[in-house]
C-alpha positions as a printed Julia matrix, in Angstrom:
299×3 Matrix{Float64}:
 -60.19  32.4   -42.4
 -56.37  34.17  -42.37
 -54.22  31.41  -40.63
 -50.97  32.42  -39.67
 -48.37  30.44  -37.7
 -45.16  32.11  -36.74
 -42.25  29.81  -36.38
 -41.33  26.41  -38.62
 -37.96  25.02  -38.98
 -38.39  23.07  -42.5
 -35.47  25.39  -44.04
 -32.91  23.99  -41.97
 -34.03  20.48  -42.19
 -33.83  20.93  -46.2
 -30.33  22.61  -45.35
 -29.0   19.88  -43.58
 -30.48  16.84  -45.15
 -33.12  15.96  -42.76
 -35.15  13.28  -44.3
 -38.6   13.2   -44.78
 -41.47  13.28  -45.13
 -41.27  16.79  -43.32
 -43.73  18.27  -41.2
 -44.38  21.16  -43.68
 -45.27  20.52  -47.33
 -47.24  23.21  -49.63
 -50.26  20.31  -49.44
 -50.47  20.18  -45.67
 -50.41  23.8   -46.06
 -53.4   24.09  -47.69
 -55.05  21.43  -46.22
 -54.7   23.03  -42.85
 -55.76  26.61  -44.42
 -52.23  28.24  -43.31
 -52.41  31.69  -45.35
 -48.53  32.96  -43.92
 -45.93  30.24  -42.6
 -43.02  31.75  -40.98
 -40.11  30.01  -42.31
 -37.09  30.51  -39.83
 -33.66  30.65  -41.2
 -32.2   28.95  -37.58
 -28.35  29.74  -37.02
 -27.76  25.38  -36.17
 -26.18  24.08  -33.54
 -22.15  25.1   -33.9
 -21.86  28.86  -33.8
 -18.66  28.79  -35.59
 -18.86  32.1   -37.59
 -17.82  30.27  -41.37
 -20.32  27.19  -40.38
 -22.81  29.44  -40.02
 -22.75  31.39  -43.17
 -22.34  28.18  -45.1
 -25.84  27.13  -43.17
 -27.26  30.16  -44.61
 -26.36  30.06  -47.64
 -28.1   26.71  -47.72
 -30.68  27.91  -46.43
 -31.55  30.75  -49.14
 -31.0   27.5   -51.87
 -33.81  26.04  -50.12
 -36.1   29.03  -49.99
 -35.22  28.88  -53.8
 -35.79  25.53  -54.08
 -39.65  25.53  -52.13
 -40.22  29.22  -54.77
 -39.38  26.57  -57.49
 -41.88  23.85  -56.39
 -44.58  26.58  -56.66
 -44.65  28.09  -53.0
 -45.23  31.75  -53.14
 -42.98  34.12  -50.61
 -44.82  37.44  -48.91
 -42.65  40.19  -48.68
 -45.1   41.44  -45.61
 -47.52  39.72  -43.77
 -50.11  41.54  -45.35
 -49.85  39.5   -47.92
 -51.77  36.57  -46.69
 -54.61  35.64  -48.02
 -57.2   32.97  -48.32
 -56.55  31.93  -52.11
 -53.05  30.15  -50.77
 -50.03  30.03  -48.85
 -47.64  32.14  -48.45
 -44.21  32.09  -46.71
 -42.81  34.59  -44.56
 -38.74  34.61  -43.6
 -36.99  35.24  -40.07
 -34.18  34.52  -38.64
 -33.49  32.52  -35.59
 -30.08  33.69  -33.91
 -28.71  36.97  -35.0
 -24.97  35.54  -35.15
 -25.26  35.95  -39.23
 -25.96  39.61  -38.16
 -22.75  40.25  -36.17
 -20.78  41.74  -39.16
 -22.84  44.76  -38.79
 -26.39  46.1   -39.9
 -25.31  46.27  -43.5
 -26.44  42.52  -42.96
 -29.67  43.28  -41.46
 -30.16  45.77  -44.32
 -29.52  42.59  -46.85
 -31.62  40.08  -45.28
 -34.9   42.72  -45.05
 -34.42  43.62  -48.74
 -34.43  39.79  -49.56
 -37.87  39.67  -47.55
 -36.77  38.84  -43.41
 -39.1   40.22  -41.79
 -38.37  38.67  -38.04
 -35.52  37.99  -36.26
 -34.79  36.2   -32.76
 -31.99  37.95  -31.15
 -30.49  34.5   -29.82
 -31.18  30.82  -30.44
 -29.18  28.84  -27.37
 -25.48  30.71  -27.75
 -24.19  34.2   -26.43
 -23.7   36.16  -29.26
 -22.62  40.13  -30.01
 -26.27  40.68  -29.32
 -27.05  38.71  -26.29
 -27.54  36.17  -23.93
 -30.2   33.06  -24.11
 -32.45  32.0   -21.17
 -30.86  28.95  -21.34
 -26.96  30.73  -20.28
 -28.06  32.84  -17.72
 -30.64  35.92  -16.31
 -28.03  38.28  -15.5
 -26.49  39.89  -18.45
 -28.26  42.23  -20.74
 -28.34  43.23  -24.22
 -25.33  44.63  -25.68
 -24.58  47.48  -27.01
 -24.24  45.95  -30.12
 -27.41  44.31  -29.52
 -29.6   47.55  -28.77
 -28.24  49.15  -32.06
 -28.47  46.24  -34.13
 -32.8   46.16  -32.55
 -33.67  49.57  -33.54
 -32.03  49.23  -36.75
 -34.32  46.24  -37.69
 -37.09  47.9   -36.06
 -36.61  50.55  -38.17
 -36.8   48.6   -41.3
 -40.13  46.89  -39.85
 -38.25  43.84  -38.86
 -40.24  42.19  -35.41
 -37.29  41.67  -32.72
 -38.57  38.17  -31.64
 -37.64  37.26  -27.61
 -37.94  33.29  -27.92
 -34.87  32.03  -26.51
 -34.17  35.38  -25.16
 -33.16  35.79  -21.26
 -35.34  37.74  -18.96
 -32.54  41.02  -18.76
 -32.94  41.31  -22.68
 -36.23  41.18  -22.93
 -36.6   44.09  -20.83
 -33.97  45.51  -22.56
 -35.49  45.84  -25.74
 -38.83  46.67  -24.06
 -37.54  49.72  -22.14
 -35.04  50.91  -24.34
 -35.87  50.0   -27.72
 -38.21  51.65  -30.41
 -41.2   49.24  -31.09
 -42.61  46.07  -29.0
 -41.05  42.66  -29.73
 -42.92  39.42  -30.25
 -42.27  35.57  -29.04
 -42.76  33.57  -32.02
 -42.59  30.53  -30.37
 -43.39  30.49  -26.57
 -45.28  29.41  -23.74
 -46.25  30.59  -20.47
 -44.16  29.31  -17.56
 -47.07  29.15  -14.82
 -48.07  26.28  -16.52
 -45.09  24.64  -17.9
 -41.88  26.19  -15.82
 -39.65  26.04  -18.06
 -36.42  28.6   -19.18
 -37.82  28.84  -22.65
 -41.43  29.82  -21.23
 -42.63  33.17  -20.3
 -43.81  34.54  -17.06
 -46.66  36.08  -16.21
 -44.76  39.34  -15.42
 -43.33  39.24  -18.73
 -46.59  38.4   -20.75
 -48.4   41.02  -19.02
 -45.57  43.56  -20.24
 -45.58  42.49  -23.44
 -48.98  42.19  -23.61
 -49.78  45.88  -22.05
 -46.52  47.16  -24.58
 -48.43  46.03  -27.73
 -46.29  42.58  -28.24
 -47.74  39.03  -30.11
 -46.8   35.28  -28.6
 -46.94  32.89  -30.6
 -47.47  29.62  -28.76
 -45.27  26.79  -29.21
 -46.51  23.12  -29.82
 -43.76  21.56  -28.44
 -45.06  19.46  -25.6
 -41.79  19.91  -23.14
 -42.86  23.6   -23.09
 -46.48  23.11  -22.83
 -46.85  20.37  -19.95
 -44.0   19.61  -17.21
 -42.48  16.55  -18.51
 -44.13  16.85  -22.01
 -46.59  14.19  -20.32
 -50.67  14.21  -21.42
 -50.22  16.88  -24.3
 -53.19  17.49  -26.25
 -55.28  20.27  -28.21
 -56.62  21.08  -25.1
 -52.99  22.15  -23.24
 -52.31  24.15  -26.19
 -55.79  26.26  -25.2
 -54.91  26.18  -21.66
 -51.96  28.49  -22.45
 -54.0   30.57  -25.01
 -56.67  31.06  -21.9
 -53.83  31.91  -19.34
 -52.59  34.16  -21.64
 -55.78  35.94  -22.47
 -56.5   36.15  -18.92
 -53.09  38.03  -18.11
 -53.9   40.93  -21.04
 -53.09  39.19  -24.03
 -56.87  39.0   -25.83
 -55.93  40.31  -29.27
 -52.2   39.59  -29.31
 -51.74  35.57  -28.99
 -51.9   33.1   -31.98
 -49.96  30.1   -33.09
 -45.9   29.39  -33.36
 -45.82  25.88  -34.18
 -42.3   24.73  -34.52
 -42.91  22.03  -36.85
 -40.15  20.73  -38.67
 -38.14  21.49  -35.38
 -39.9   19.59  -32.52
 -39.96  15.73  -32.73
 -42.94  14.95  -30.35
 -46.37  16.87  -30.87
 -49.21  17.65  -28.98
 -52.04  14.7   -29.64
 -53.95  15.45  -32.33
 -51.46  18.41  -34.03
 -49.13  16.24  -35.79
 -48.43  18.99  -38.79
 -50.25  21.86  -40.19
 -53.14  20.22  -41.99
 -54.47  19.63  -38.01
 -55.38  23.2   -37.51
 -58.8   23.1   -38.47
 -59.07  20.48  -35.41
 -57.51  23.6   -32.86
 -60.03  25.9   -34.63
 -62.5   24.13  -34.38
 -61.54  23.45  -30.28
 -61.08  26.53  -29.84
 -64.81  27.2   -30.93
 -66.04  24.13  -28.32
 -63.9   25.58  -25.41
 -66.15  28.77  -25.5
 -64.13  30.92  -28.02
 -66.75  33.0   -30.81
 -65.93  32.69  -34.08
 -64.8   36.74  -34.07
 -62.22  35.21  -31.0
 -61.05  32.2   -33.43
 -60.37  33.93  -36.35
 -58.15  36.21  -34.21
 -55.95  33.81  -32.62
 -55.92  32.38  -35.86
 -54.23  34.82  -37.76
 -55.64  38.48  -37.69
 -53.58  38.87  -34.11
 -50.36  38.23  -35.83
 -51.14  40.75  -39.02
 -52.53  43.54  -36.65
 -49.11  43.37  -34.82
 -47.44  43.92  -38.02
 -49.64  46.92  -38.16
 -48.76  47.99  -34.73
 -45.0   48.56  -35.71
């Protein structure tokens, strides 16, 4: 079975000296059957235009440093397979990109292949749920999404505000994704999605990517299990989204987990849920992974 999960954080733990043991290790990984781990490259917490090129700088060392140790980078999510893991690069807050798209170009040519417009700061591309629903893209930031669509880059709307999202769905080139989301009907929360925007992105071709993190899977992060991740995979597939949902973890970046999904060599336990909650195995091996590679296709 292709396993794909769309969002970890275990670069920027390495870059900052986060002790372990981490969430993520190439064992877990194929313990768990992951074929493609999304690695993100997240812009930190002080947006501070030298701290954050210092971060990613660190960040490529440490890609460099998991290549070393034997893990095996995919230039495209085609690349997954079954005979081990691969990792996949994005980006998580598009400050690094502000200099201009001869940026973007250099980060797709060293293998990013997503990148999430904001992380929790206004930047020259836009504005995060978490600042406000008002303003929209910028200029800047419209440019700056059809110039990584055009490379093949996903435009990823986790952390994005409402305004932006539509932004780049009406006026952009290609439908985004949410690596790392949830659905806010049953968890209403800023970082969540709502039904109006699932069923958009759902009907525009997009991928979600559901997030493990129990504060955006149950109010109050209270009685998290396998099960509530399902319950958003179920509300999603009942708004549209059959075909276009899988798995954005966030491990390495979330300190509490849902019961039972403490790091990625739990997955056969979801699969294997899924498969008892009334899911065929064609359904499984969908959400698993095939959703996220056919989305790739799609753009």
């Amino acid at each position: 079975m292709i396993l794909c999960d769309a969002h970890a954080d275990t670069l920027h733990r390495m870059a900052t000296g986060g002790r372990g043991p981490y969430d993520l290790s190439l064992e877990r990984l194929k313990q768990g059957g992951v074929s493609l781990q999304v690695l993100a490259m997240y812009v930190g917490e002080d947006p501070e235009p030298a701290v954050v090129a210092g971060l990613y700088d660190r960040m490529w060392q440490a890609a460099e440093q998991l290549i070393a140790e034997g893990w095996v980078q995919a230039m495209d999510p085609a690349e997954a397979g079954t005979d081990q893991p691969h990792f996949l690069l994005s980006v998580e807050g598009c400050e690094i990109f502000e200099p201009g798209l001869h940026v973007i170009d250099d980060y797709r040519r060293r293998g990013v292949r997503m990148a999430a417009i904001t992380w929790n700061y206004v930047n020259k591309l836009g504005t995060p749920a978490c600042e406000n629903q008002t303003d929209g893209l910028t200029d800047y930031g419209l440019k700056a999404a059809r110039h990584m669509q055009k490379l093949k880059m996903a435009v990823d709307v986790s952390h994005l505000n409402i305004p932006g999202f539509y932004d780049l769905l009406n006026k952009t080139d290609a439908p985004p994704l949410a690596s790392h989301s949830c659905a806010r009907a049953l968890c209403d929360h800023t970082r969540n999605l709502t039904d109006q925007q699932l069923k958009d992105l759902f009907q525009a071709g997009g991928y979600v990517g559901i997030n493990f993190l129990p504060y955006f899977l149950t109010p109050g992060g209270k009685n998290c299990t396998i099960d509530t991740v399902i319950d958003h995979i179920d509300h999603m597939h009942q708004l549209g989204g059959s075909g276009m949902v899988g798995f954005g973890s966030d491990f390495d970046g979330i300190s509490q987990k849902p019961e039972g999904l403490d790091n990625p060599s739990d997955f056969p336990k979801l699969t294997k849920r899924l498969r008892e909650r009334g899911y065929s195995q064609a359904d499984v091996e969908a959400i698993a992974g095939l959703n996220f590679l056919a989305y790739y296709k799609r753009i």
